[in-house]
N, C-alpha and C positions, 0 to 999 in steps of 0.2 A: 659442500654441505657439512656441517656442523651435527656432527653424533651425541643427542644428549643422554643422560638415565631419567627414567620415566621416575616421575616422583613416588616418594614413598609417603607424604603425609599432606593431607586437606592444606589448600591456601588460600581458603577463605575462610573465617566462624560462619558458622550458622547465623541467618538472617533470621531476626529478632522482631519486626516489623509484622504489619499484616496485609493478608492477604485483599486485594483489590483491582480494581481492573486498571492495566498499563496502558499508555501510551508510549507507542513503538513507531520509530522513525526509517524506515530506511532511504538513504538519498544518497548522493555522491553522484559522480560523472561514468562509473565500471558497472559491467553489467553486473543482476542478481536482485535488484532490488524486489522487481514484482515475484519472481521466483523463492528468494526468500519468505515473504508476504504469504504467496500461495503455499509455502512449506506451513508456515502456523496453521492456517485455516484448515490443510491435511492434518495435522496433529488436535486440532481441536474437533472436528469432526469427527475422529475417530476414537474420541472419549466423549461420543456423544453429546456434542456442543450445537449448539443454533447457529450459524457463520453465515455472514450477506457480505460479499463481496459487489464493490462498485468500482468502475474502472470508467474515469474520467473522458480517457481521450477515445477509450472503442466505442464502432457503432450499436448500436442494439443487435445487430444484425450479426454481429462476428460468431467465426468462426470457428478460432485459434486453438491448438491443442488443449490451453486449459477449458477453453470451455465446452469443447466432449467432455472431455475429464469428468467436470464436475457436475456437469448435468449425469453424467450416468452414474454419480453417487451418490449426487443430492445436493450438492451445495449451491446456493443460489448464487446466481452472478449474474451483473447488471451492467451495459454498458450505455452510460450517460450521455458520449461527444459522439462525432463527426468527424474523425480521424486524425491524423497531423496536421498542424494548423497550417502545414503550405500547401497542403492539399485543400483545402476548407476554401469554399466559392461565398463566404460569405460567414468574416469572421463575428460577425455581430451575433449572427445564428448561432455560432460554435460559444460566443458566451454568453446567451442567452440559455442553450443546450445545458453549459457548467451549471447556470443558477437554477436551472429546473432540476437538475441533475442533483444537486447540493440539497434542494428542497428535501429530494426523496430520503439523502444521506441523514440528514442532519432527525429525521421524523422516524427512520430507523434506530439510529443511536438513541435518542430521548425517549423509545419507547421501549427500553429493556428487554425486550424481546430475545438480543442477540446475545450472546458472550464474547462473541469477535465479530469487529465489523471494518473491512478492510478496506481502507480508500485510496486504491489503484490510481495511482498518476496524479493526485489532487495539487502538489504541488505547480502544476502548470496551469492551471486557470486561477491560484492565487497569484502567480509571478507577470501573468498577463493579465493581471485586473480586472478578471473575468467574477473573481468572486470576493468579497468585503474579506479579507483578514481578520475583523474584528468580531466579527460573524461567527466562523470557525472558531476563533481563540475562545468565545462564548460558549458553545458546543460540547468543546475538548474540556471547558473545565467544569461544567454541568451537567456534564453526562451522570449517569445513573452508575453506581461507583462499583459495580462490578462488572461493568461493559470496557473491554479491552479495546481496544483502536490498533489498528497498524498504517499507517501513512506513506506514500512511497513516493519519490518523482527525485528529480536531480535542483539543487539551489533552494532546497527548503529554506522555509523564512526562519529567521533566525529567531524569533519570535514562539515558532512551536519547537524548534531547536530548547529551547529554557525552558518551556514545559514538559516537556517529555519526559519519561522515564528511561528508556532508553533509547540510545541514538547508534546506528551503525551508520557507515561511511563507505560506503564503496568506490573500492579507487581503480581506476583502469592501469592495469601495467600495459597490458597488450591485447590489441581487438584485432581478430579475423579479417574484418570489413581493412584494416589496414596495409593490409595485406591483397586487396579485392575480392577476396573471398565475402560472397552474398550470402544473405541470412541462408539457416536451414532449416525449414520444416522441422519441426520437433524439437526442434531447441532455442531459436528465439522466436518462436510465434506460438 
């Protein structure tokens, strides 16, 4: 490890720009994406923000630690899919599920309602042509312009990659699972 000295003076100027709602990417192949994602929606929650979370690939039914979480604080969260699609008895369903799913998304964001509106996993029923690209790209850039977006899944289209405002990259150094170790309660689920 390399010992540095913590800096002594700002390395950016002040951002001169105004203030408006972002589109936020997280994607890459390492874990953190939807974690991160659920870190803003925590932060804007707790300056008293409106936040609709939608997660593409969970059932309605789930039960995963975020969403105790959030239902005992309030935040809404909505699961649109029918699980992993190798699990899926009927992928037609599972993208028929996305475009009804996307309906709800898309009717949220256009009605300003929210300040942050997170869409869990969405990159994977665009990558499986589950849901028009063109659709989305629509959406993101007709949104009511103080409505934030945060985006997550792995192999975003490169397409919302250029629109975004920012973009993170999660890269896998090292998974558990590579080792055999299985998920664990409270920490990927």
């Amino acid at each position: 490890m390399q010992i540095e000295s913590p800096p002594t003076e700002k390395h950016h100027a002040k951002a001169t720009g105004e203030r408006r709602g972002l589109l936020i990417v997280n994607t890459g192949d390492g874990k953190g994406k939807s974690t991160a994602a659920f870190g803003l929606a925590l932060r804007a929650h707790g300056r008293g923000k409106a936040v609709k979370i939608y997660q593409f690939m969970k059932v309605p039914t789930a039960r995963f630690g975020e969403h105790r979480s959030f239902e005992k604080i309030g935040i809404a969260i909505e699961g649109l899919g029918d699980g992993f699609s190798w699990q899926s008895k009927d992928l037609e369903h599972s993208a028929q599920l996305a475009r009804d799913g996307w309906d709800k998304a898309r009717a949220a964001i256009v009605s300003g309602a929210y300040f942050l509106v997170v869409l869990d996993e969405i990159t994977y029923p665009l990558i499986y042509g589950w849901l028009p690209l063109d659709d989305v790209l629509q959406t993101l850039r007709e949104r009511p312009r103080d409505v934030h977006l945060c985006l997550t899944g792995r192999r975003c289209p490169p397409e919302i990659i250029a629109l975004a405002d920012t973009v993170t990259e999660m890269k896998m150094v090292k998974h558990a699972f590579d080792a055999g170790i299985p998920a664990q309660r409270g920490i990927e689920d």
